[in-house]
N, C-alpha and C positions, 0 to 999 in steps of 0.2 A: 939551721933547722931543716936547709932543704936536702943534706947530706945526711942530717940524722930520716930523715922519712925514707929517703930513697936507699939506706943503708939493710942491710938483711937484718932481721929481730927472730929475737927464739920464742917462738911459741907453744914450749912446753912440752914438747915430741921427740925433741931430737932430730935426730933422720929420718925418723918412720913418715911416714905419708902420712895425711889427715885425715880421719875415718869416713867414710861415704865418699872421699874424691874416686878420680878413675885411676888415678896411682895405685891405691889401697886392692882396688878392684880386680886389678892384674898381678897384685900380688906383694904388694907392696914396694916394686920398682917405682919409680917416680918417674915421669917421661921430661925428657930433656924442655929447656923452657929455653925459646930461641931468647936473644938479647933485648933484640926488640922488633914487637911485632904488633900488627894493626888491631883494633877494635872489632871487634866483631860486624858493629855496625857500619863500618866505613868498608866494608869488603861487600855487606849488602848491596849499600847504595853504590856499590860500582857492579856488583851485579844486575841490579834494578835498571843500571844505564844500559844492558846488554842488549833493550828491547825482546827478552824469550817471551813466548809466544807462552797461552795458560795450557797449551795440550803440553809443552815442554816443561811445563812449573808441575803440569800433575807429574808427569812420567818422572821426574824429580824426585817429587816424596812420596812415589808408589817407591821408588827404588830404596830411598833413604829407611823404609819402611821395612823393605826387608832386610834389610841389613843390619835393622836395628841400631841405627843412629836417630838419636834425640832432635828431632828438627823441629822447630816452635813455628813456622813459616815454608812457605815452596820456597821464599830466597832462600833460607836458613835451611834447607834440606840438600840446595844447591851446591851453598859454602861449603857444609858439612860432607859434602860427596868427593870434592875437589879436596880437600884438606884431605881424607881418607885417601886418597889415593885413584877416585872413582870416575869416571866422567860418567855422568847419566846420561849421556844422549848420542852417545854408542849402540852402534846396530845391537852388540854383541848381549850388550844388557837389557837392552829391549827385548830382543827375543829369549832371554834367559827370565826373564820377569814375565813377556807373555806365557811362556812356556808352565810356566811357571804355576800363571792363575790359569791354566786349562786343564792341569792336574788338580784342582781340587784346591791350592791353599788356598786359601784368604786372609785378610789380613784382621788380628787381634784386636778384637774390642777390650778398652780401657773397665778399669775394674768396676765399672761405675755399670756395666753390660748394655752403655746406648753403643752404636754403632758410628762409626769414625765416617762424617759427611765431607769428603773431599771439594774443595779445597780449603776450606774453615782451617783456619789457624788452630792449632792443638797445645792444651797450656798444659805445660811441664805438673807432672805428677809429685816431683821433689822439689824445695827450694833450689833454684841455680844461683850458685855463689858467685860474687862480685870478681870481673877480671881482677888480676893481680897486677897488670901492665897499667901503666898511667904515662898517657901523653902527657909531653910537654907541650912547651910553647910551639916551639918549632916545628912540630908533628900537627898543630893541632894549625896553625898560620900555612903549613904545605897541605894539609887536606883543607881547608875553605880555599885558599887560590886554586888546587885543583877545580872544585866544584864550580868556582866563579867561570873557571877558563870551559869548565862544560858549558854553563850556561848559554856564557856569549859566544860558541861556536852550537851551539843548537839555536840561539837568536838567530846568527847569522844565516844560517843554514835555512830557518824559517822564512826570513826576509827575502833571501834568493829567490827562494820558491814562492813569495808571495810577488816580487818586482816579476818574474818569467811569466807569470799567469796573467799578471798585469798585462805585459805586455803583449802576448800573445792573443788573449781575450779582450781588451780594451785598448792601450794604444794601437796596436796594427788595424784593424779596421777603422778606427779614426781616422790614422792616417791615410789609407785608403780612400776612407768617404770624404776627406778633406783635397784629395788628388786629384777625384772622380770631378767636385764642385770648382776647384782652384782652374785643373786646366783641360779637362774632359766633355765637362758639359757645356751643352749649345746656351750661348745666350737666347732669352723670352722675354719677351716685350707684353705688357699689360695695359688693357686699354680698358679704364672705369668707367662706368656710366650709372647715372642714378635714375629711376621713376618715379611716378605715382600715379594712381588710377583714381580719378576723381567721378563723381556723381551730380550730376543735375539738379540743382538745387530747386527745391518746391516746397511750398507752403502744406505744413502737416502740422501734428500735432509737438504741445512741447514736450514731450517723451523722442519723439522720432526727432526733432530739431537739437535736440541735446548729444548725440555722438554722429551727428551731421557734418561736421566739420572733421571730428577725428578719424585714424585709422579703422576704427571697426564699422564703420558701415561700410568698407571696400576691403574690410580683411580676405571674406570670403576669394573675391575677385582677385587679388591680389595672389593669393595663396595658389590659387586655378593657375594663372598664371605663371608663376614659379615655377609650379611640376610642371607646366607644356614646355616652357622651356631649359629644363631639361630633363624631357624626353627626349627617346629614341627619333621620334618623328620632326619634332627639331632639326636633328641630329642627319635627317636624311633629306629633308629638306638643303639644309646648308650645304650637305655634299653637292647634292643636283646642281645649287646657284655657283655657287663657289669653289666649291673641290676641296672640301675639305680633310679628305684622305690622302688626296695628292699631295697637297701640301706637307701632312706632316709624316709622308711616306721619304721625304727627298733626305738623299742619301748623306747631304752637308749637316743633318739632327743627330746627335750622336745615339748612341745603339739602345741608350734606356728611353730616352724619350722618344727615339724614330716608332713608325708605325709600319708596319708588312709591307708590303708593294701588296701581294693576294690578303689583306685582311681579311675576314670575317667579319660582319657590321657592329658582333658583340663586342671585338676587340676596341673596333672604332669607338663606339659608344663608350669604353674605359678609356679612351684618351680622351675625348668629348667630358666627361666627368671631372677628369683633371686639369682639364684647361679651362673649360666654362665653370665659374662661381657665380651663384647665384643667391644671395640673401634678404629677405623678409625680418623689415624689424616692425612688430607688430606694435608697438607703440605710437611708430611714426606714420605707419602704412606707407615703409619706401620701400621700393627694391631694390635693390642692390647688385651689380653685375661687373663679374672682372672678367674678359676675354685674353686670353694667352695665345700668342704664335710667334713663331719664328721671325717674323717679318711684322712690323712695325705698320703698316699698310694695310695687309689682309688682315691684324687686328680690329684695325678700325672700324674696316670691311664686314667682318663677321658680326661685329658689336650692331654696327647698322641694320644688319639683316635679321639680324635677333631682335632691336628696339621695332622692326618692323613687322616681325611674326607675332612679338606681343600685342602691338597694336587690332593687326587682324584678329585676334586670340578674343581681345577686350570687346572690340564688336560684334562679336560671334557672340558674348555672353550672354548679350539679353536680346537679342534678335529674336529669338524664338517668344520671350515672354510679351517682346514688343507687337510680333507679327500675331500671338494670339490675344491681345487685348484688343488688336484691332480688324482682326477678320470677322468676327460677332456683329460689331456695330457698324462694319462695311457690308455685312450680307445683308443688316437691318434694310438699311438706308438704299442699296441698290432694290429692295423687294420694294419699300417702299414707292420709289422713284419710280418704280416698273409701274405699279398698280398706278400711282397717279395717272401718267400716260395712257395707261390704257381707258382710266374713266374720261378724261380728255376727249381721247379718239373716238369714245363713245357720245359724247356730246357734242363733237363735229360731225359724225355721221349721222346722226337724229337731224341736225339741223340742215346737212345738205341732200338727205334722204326727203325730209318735209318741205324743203324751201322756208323754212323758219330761224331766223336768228333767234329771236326770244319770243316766247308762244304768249308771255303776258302782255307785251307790249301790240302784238298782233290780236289776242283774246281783245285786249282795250280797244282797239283800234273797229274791231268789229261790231263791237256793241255800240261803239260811237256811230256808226253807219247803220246800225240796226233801229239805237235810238233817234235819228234822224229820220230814216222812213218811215219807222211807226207816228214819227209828228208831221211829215207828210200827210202819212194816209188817213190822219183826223183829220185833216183840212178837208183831203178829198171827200171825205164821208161827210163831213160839214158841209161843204157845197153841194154834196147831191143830195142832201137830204132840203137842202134850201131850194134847188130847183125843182123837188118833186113837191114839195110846199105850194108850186103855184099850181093853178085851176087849169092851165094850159101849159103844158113845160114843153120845151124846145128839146126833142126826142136827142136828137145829135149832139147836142152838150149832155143829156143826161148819159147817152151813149159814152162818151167821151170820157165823163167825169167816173164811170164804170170802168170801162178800161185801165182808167190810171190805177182806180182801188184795184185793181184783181190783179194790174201788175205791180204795186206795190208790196200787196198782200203776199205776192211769190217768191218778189228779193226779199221782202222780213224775213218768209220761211225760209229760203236757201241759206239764209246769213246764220238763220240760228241752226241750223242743219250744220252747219260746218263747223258751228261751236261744240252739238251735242252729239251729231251721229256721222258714220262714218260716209265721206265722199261715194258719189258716183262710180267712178272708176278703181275703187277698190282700196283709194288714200286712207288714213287712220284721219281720226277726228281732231280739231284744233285742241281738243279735253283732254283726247288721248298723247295726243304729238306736246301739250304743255304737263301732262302727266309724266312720261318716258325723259323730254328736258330736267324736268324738274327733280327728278330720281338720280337721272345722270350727274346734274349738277352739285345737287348734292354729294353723289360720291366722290365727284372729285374734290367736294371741295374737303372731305373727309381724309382723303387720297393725300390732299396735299399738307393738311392739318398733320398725318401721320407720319412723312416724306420730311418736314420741319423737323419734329421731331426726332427722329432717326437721325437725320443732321446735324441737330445738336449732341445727340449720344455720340455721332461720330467724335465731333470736333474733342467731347471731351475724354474720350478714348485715346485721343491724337495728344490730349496734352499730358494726360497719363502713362503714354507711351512715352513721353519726351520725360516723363523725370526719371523715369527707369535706362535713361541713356550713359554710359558710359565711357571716358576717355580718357587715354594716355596724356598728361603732362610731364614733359621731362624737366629735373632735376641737378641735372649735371648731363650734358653733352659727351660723344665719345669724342677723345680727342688721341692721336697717335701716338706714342711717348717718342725721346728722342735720345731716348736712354735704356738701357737693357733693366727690366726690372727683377726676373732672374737669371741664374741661380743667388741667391747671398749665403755666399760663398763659407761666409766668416760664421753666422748663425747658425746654419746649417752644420758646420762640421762642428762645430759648440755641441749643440743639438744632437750629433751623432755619438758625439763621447760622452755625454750623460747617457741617453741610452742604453749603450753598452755595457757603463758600469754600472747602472740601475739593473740591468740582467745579470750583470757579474755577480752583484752584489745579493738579489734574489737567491742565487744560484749558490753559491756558498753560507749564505743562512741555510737552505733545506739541506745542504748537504752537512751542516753543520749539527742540523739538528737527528737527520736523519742518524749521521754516526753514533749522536749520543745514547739515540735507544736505542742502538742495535748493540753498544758495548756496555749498555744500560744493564 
């Protein structure tokens, strides 16, 4: 059966050619038919492997076009040029085809009068009849092992070009950053220390005693804290105590971590950054502090001087609210304490001015001598009225008993003259001088009622001030390691090779993407 298919059949003609073929065409010669020859398609797909570029697929079936060969496709205009006899992409035809459309031709629209949109595929105006050539097995088993052996040498080809990229963009600076960490970089020593800023505990309300114990009533301070140290000023401080540029200027640090010898304070301040860690965890209200150098020592060192700038830091916070809660009730209490003094000194000087310690006890003491003579002087006037009683009285006792009355009668007046009206010599009166004590006394004693007072607003200004006091407890001690803590060596260059193919990898997606809409 396969000898009769494959055997020539009469189809009715004879020798003549078949009406409409290209034999008939030329005249009814019949063009020689090689023995055996390829598929149409299998000449494509090896043109299509040629990589031609689309300005060389136009200039293709711009040429096939005038030359009037049937091309369904730019490969198939390609084929068709090659098989003719033609290369298309010859100077000579290039310029014979520009040449060409600068004179005026253009090329034939199809009877249909759209116009021919290059590079769209153009479907045959006549049926095209079926090859006569029929692969065999062998023909058809040699072209797929070709195709396959394209494949896997374009695989390969690929892979090359994907291991080189690889390598060049991702392992080589691994292995670099793994050099740099292995045998490059300065061992660093890390010294941890933990705080916390505690509060004075006082009796308040149960709102205020409810996050009394926790981080957030010392968040605030805590937080203050953090920034100061690290800050700039920190940072310049530690140089002055310590030398902290010295340090990590010396020339045994290797070149990425060394510091200038002429730094700049900003540069210092980015090495300062990365060697002081400083973290706030608000939940706990700790802080948190890693100090890094070269020297295991001066870690310690720096750690200390920082736990101790915090401290100052922490006292400085409420100093100010502490100093104005109590300069108010200390200005009270010194105005106070003045004014008593002074009505004091005015109630000593009334009394060394008058010769009077206390005018009521001297008032008493005078009317007790007042009332005294006046019961004298009834006696006296009782006896002289009893010797003028007789018919003959004895002149010189009545003389006598006269006398006494008129000098009695002068101490009563004097006694009560010193009670009512002012002294002889110009003295104020015992009225006035128990008047003036008595004003005095009173102010003082106003003075000191007020002075109390003020003393108690102190005191409680003073304990008010104490609950607004604040202090560092520490947490964890700094203590010097005795072991390098970094570089890790092994992390880090992990570390670095994700990296780099996470960029690689970025980096070939847009460029991936970008090709597609640019050939889009």
């Amino acid at each position: 059966m396969e000898e009769a298919a494959l055997s020539p059949q009469e189809d009715g003609f004879g020798g003549a050619p078949f009406p409409g073929s290209a034999a008939a065409d030329r005249g009814g010669q019949a063009a020689p038919t090689p023995s055996r020859r390829e598929p149409p398609e299998v000449e494509i797909g090896r043109i299509k492997q040629e990589g031609l570029t689309g300005r060389q697929l136009r200039m293709a079936r711009r040429v096939a076009q005038k030359h009037g060969l049937p091309a369904t496709s730019d490969y198939d205009a390609v084929r068709l040029l090659r098989k003719a006899g033609i290369d298309p992409f010859q100077t000579a035809n290039m310029l014979q085809l520009v040449s060409s459309e600068e004179g005026g031709a253009k090329p034939q629209a199809p009877e249909g009068g759209a116009r021919v949109q290059l590079p769209q595929t153009i479907q045959p105006q006549q049926q095209q009849l079926p090859s006569t050539q029929v692969m065999d097995a062998a023909d058809r088993a040699k072209s797929i092992q070709e195709m396959q052996n394209q494949i896997v040498r374009r695989r390969r080809k690929k892979l090359l070009l994907l291991a080189t990229r690889l390598a060049a963009l991702v392992l080589l600076p691994t292995l670099i950053a793994g050099w740099y960490f292995y045998v490059v970089a300065t061992p660093m020593y890390a010294t941890k220390s933990e705080f916390v800023i505690q509060k004075a505990e006082s009796g308040g309300t149960a709102m205020s005693s409810l996050f009394a114990g926790s981080g957030l009533a010392t968040s605030q301070d805590s937080i203050t804290v953090q920034s100061y140290l690290s800050s700039r000023d920190a940072m310049l401080r530690l140089d002055e105590e310590l030398g902290f540029k010295a340090h990590f200027s010396n020339p045994e640090i290797d070149p990425i971590q060394r510091l200038d010898a002429d730094a700049s304070n900003e540069e210092a301040y980015k090495t300062y950054t990365r060697n002081v860690k400083i973290g706030f965890d608000p939940t706990e209200g700790i802080v948190k502090m890693e100090v890094i150098a070269a020297d295991p020592a001066f870690s310690r060192q720096m750690s200390e001087a920082l736990i101790r700038y915090a401290e100052q830091r922490v006292d400085n916070l409420t100093s100010r609210l502490r100093d104005d809660q109590m300069a108010g009730a200390r200005e009270s209490y010194e105005e106070a304490e003045q004014a008593m003094l002074d009505a004091q000194a005015e109630v000593l000087r009334l009394q060394e001015s008058m010769g009077i310690f206390d005018a009521t006890s001297d008032a008493t003491s005078i009317m007790g001598q007042v009332n005294t003579f006046e019961t004298q002087l009834q006696q006296k006037r009782l006896q002289l009225q009893q010797l003028l009683d007789n018919p003959r009285p004895n002149q010189a006792r009545v003389e006598g008993v006269r006398g006494d009355i008129a000098r009695l009668e002068q101490l009563v007046a004097d006694l009560r003259a010193r009670l009512t009206e002012d002294g002889q010599q110009g003295g104020d009166s015992l009225a006035s001088v128990s008047g003036q004590l008595t004003i005095a006394q009173t102010n003082l004693q106003t003075r000191t009622a007020l002075m109390q007072q003020a003393l108690q607003q102190l005191e409680t200004a003073r304990i008010e001030a104490n609950k607004q006091t604040r202090y560092l407890e520490m947490g964890v001690h700094p203590v010097a390691p005795d072991r390098a803590t970094y570089p890790r060596a092994f992390e880090n260059t992990l570390l670095a090779f994700l990296v780099f193919a996470g960029i690689y990898l970025m980096i070939s997606i847009t460029a991936a993407i970008l090709r597609e809409q640019v050939t889009s």
